[in-house]
C-alpha positions as CSV (number, residue, x, y, z in Angstrom):
1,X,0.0,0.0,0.0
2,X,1.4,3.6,-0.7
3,X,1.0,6.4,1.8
4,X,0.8,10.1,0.8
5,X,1.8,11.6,4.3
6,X,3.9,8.7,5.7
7,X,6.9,6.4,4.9
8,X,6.7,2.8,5.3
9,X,9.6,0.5,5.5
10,X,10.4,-2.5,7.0
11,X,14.3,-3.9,7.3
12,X,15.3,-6.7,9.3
13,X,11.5,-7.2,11.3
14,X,11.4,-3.5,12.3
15,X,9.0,-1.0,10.7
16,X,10.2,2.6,10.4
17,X,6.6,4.7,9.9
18,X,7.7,7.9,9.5
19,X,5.9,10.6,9.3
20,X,7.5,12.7,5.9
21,X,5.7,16.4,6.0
22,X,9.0,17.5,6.6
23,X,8.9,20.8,4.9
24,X,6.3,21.7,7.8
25,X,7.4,19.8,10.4
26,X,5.7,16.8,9.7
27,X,2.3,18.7,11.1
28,X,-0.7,16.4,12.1
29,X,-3.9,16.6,9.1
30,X,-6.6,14.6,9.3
31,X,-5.2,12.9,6.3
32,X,-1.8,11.8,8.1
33,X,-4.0,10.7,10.9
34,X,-5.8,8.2,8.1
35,X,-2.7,7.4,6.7
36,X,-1.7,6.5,10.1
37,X,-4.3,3.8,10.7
38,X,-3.7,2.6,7.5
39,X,-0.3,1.9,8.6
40,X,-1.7,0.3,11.5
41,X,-3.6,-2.1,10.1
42,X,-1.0,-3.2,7.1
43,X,1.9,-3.7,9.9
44,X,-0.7,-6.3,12.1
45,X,-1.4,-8.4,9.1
46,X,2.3,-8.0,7.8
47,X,4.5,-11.0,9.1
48,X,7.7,-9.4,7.8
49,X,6.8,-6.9,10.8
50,X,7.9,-7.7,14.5
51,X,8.8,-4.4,15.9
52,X,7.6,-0.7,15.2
53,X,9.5,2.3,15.1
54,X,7.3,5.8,15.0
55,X,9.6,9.2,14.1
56,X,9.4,12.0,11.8
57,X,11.3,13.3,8.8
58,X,14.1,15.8,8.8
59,X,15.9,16.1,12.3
60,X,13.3,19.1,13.8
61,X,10.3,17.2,14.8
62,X,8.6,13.9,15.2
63,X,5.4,16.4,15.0
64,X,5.0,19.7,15.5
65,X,1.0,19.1,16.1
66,X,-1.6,20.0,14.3
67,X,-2.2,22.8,11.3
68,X,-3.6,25.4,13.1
69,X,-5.2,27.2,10.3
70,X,-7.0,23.8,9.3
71,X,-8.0,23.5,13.0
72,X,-9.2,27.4,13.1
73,X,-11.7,26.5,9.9
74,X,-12.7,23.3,11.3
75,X,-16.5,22.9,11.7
76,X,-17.0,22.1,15.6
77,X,-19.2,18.7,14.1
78,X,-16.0,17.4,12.3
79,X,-14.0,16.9,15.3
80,X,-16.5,14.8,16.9
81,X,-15.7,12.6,13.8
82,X,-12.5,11.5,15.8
83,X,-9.6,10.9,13.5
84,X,-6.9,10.9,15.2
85,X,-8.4,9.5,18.5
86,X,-8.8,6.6,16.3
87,X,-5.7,6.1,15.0
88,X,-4.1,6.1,18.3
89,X,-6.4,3.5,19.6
90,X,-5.2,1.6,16.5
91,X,-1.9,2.1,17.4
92,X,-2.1,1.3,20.9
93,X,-3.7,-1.6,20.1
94,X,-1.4,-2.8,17.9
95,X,-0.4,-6.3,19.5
96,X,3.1,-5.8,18.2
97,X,5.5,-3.7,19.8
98,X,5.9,0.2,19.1
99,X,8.9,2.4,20.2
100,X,8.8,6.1,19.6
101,X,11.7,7.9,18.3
102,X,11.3,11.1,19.3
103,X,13.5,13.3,17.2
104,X,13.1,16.8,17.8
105,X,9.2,18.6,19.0
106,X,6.4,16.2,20.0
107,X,3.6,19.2,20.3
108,X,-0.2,18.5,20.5
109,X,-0.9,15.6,18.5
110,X,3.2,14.9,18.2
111,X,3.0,14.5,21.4
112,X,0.0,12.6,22.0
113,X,1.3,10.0,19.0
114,X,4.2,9.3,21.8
115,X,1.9,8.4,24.6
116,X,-0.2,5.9,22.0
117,X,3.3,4.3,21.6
118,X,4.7,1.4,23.9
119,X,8.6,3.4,24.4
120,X,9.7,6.3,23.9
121,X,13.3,7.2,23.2
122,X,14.0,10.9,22.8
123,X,16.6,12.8,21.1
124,X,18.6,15.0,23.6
125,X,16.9,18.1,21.8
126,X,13.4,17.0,21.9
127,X,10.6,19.1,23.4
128,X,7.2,17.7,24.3
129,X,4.1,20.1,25.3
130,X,0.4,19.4,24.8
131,X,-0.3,23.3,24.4
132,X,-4.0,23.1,23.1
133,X,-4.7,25.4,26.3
134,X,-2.9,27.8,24.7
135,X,-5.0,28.0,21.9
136,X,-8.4,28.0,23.5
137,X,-9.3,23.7,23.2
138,X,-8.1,21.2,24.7
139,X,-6.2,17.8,23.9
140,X,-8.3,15.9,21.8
141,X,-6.3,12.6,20.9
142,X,-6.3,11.3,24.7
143,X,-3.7,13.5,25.8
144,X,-5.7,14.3,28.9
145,X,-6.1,10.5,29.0
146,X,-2.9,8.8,29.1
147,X,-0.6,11.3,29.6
148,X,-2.2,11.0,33.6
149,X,-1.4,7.5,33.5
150,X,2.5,7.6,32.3
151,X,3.5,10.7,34.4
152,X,0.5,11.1,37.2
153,X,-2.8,13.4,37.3
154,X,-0.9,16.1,38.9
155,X,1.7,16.1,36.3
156,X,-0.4,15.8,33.8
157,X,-2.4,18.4,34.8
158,X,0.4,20.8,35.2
159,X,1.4,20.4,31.6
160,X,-2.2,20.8,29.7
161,X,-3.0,23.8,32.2
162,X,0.0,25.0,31.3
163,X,0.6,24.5,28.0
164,X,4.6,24.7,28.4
165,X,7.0,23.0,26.5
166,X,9.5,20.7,28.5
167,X,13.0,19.3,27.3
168,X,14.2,16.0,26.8
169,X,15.7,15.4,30.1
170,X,13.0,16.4,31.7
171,X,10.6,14.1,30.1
172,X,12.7,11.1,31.3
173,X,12.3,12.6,34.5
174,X,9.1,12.5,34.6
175,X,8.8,9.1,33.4
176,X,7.3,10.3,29.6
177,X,10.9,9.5,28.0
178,X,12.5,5.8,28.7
179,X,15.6,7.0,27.6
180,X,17.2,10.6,26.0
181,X,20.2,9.8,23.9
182,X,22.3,12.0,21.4
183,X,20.1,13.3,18.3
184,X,22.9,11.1,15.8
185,X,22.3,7.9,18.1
186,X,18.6,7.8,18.4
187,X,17.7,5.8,15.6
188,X,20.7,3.1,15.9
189,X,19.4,3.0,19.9
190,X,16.1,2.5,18.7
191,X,17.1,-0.1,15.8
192,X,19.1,-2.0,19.0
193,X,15.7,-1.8,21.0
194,X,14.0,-3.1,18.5
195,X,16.1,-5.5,17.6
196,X,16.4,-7.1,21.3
197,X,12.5,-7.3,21.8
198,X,12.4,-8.7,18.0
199,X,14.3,-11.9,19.7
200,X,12.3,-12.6,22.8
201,X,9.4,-14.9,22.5
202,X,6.6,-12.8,19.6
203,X,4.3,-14.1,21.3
204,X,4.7,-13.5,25.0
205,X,5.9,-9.9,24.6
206,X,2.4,-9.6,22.9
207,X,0.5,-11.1,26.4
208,X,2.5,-9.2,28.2
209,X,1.5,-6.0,26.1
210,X,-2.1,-7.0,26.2
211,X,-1.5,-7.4,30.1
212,X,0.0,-4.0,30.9
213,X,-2.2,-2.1,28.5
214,X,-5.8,-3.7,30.6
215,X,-4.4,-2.8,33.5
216,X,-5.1,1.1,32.9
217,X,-8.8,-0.1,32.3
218,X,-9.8,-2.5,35.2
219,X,-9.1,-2.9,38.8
220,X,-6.2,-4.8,40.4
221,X,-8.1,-7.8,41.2
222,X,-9.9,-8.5,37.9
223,X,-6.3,-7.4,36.2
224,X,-4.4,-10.3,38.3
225,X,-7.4,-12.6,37.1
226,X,-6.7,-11.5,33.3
227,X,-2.9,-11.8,34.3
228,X,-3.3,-15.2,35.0
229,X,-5.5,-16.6,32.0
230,X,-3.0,-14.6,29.7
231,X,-0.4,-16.7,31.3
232,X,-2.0,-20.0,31.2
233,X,-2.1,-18.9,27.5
234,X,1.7,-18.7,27.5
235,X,2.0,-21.7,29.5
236,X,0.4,-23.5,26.0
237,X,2.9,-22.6,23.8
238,X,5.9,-23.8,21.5
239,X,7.5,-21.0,22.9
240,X,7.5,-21.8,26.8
241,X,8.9,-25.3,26.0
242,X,11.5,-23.8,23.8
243,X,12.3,-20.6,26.0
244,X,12.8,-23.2,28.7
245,X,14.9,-26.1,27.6
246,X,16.6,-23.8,26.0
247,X,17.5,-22.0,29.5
248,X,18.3,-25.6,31.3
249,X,20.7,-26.5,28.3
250,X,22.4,-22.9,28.4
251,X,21.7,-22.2,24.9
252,X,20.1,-19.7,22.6
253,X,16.2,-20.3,23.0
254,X,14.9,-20.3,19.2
255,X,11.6,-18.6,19.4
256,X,8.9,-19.0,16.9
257,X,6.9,-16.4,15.1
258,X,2.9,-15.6,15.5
């Protein structure tokens, strides 16, 4: 499938999607968002795919957010229409793994694109804000949603009240970055991330995903219960035989693919 507002390319089981509206720093249009969960949906059926790596063309932003002058005209009907809440639920969904490469200004929807991914690794010159405050709305792609559950409601709330921008080092401070590395080593870092998940057992890491992700949605009782029947699922598999001979013989386990 070809994309008009993204780049999609897969080398050795990881998918870069980039986002390649470079020339105005990779800004946020309803018909990225579409392209987006396009992307989505070709990477879950695509079995060349194990891993996926989000970041944005040129070396100034992963997104600078949305066009404003598109937002100003929008009708108030048309955002109910939810474009780009809907291709973050895609992408959060996505039972593969996703790591963000955030390579310069994650702002509004750049931002919340980040928190719909599974990692984040930033560049040591990224900037993050959700300043939708700032411009009379707020968030509107669950930024007021998960960015409470990565960081904490008071954090989060500082930052949309706000609207400020923080920097890189910040973020991991906060716990919104896993890791800040040098702008020339972030995708190579990202690549080695990738890489390293790509090898453990496909299959696991995706019950493990499904695991983590329900527990922002249910209680800690009924999340232990779904804990449990995800690992009885594990428990069934090629992979659990294989991951543990393999660790009794000291060898190299030899996963299969899902």
């Amino acid at each position: 499938m070809e994309f008009e507002n993204i780049l999609y390319e897969v080398r050795d089981g990881i998918l870069y999607l980039t986002l390649n509206r470079p020339e105005v720093r990779n800004a946020l249009s309803p018909e990225m968002w579409r392209d987006i969960s396009a992307a989505v949906r070709q990477a879950r059926l695509d079995d060349a795919v194990q891993v996926v790596v989000v970041t944005g063309a040129g070396d100034k932003a992963l997104a600078s957010g949305a066009d404003i002058q598109e937002l100003h005209d929008r009708y108030y009907m048309d955002q109910m229409i939810g474009t780009a809440t809907t291709a973050l639920k895609d992408l959060e969904d996505l039972y593969k793994p996703v790591i963000c490469a955030v390579n310069g200004y994650a702002l509004g929807g750049g931002c919340e694109l980040t928190l719909a991914c599974d990692l984040r690794i930033a560049a040591d010159h990224a900037r993050f804000a959700l300043p939708e405050v700032t411009l009379g709305i707020i968030p509107g792609g669950g930024g007021t949603q998960r960015l409470a559950r990565i960081i904490g409601v008071g954090r989060a709330k500082e930052l949309i009240f706000t609207g400020d921008q923080i920097d890189a080092q910040e973020a991991y401070r906060l716990g919104l970055a896993n890791h800040v590395v040098p702008r020339d080593e972030l995708m190579e870092t990202c690549r080695a991330l990738g890489k390293k998940i790509a090898s453990r057992a496909s299959y696991a890491v995706f019950l493990a995903k499904t695991a983590i992700n329900s527990s922002q949605e249910i209680d800690l009782k009924n999340g232990a219960e779904r804990e449990k029947d995800l690992l009885g699922l594990a428990f069934a598999t090629r992979d659990k035989q294989e991951g543990m001979e393999a660790f009794l013989a000291r060898r190299p386990p030899r996963f299969q693919d899902f």
